[in-house]
N, C-alpha and C positions, 0 to 999 in steps of 0.2 A: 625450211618453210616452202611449200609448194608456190610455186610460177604465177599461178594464176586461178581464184578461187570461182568456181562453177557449180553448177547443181550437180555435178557425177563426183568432184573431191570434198565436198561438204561434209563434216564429221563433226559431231558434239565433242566439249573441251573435255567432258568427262565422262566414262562410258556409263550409258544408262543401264538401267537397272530396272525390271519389267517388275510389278508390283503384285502380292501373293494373289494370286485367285484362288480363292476358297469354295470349295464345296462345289467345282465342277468336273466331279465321275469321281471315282475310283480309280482308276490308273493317273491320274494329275499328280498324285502324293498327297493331298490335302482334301478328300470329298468324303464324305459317308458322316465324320463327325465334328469336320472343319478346324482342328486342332485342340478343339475341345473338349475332348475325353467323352465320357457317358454321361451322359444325363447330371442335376446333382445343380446347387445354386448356380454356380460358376460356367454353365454350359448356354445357362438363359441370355434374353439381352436385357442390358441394364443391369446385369449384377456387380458392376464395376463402380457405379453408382451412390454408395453407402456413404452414408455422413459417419463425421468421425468421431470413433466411442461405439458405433454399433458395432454389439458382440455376437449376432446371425440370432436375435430373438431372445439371446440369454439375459438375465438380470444384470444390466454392465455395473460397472465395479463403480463409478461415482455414485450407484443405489446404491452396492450393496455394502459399502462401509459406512459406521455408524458417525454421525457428524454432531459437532461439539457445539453447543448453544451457550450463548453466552457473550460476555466479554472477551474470553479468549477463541473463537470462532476463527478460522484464517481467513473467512472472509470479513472479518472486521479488524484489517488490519490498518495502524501496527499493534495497537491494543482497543479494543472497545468502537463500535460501534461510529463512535463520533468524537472520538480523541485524537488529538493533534498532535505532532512529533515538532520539541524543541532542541536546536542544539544547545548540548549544555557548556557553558565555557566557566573556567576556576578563579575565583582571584589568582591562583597564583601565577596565572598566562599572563594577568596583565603588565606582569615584569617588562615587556617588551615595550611596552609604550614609557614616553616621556614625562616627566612629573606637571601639571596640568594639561594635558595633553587631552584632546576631547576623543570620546571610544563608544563610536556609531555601528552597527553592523557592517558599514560597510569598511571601515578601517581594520574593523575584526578581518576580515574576508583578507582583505590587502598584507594583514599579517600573517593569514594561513589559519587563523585560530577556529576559522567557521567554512564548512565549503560553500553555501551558499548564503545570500541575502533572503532567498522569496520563503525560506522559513524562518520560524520564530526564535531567538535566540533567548535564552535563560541564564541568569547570573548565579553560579551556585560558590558558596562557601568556603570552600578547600583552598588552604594556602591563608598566608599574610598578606596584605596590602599595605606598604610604604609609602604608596606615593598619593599625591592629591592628584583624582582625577575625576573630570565632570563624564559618567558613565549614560551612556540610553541605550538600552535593553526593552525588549519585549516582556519579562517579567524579572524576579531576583526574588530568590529566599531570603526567609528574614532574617539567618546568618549573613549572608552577604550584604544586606543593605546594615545592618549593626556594623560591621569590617568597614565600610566603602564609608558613613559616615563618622565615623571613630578616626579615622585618615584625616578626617577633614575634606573628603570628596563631596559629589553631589549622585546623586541615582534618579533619573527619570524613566517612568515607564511608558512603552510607546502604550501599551495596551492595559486598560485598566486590569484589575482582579476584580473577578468576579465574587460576590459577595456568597460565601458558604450555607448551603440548607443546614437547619438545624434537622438531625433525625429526630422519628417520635413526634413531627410537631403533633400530629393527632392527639397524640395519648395526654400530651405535656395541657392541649389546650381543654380536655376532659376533665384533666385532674384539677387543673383552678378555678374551671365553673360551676366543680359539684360543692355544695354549701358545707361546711364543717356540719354532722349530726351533734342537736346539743343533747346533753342526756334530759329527758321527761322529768318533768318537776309534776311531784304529787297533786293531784287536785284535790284541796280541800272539798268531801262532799257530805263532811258532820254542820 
């Protein structure tokens, strides 16, 4: 380390490094088309610019493949438009719990049977159930609630069911308004 620091030993800690100048002469190494090549998108300014997906004017590819309507659309995922994703759990998971032992989504979760609480959980069918247990679910097929009270359990649902459209109602309420035709009875007109 030098003795004593002065305006004649001052030196930067890292050698600098003088920055390209562009496009001054010909002899610089860098002038006439500034590293740019010839003419052409990429020589302009702002052609660096480009939002992403543009393909320089071409039809980009999210036109030009054909996309699927309907319920199965990816963008109506994970099916449908406005359908909801339940975890499904079996009767025959509930083996883990203890014979009246109460089985809340969040006990599920505690036993690993659900990864999360903030969706909906569904009781499905598969498997025996032996033991009595007071069950609350967000919904349960009607196999499983037949199993869960055949046990002697109980099944409350957090979330009612929604009551089913009948298809056809149009047709169905057409058909019962129009009058039976009765067949025409002679008019006596001797």
């Amino acid at each position: 380390m030098p003795g004593e620091l002065s305006l004649s030993n001052l030196k930067p800690a890292q050698a600098r490094k003088d920055r390209k100048r562009v496009g001054r002469g010909l002899g610089s190494g860098k002038g006439r088309y500034s590293g740019r090549g010839i003419k052409g998108q990429k020589s302009r300014a702002g052609s660096h610019a480009m939002r992403a997906g543009f393909e320089g004017g071409q039809m980009p590819l999210h036109m030009r493949v054909p996309k699927l309507h309907g319920s199965t659309s990816a963008d109506a995922m994970p099916v449908g438009p406005f359908r909801t994703y339940t975890q499904p759990v079996n009767l025959r998971d509930l083996d883990r719990f203890d014979a009246g032992e109460e089985v809340t989504p969040e006990s599920l979760k505690a036993k690993g049977l659900i990864r999360t609480t903030r969706k909906d959980v569904k009781l499905l069918g598969v498997g025996e159930l032996s033991k009595t247990l007071a069950i609350t679910v967000h919904a349960a097929s009607a196999t499983a609630r037949e199993k869960v009270e055949a046990a002697g359990g109980t099944l409350t649902l957090l979330r009612e069911p929604k009551p089913r459209k009948e298809k056809n109602l149009k047709r169905k309420n057409r058909a019962a308004a129009k009058p039976a035709v009765a067949p025409e009875t002679e008019s006596a007109e001797e």
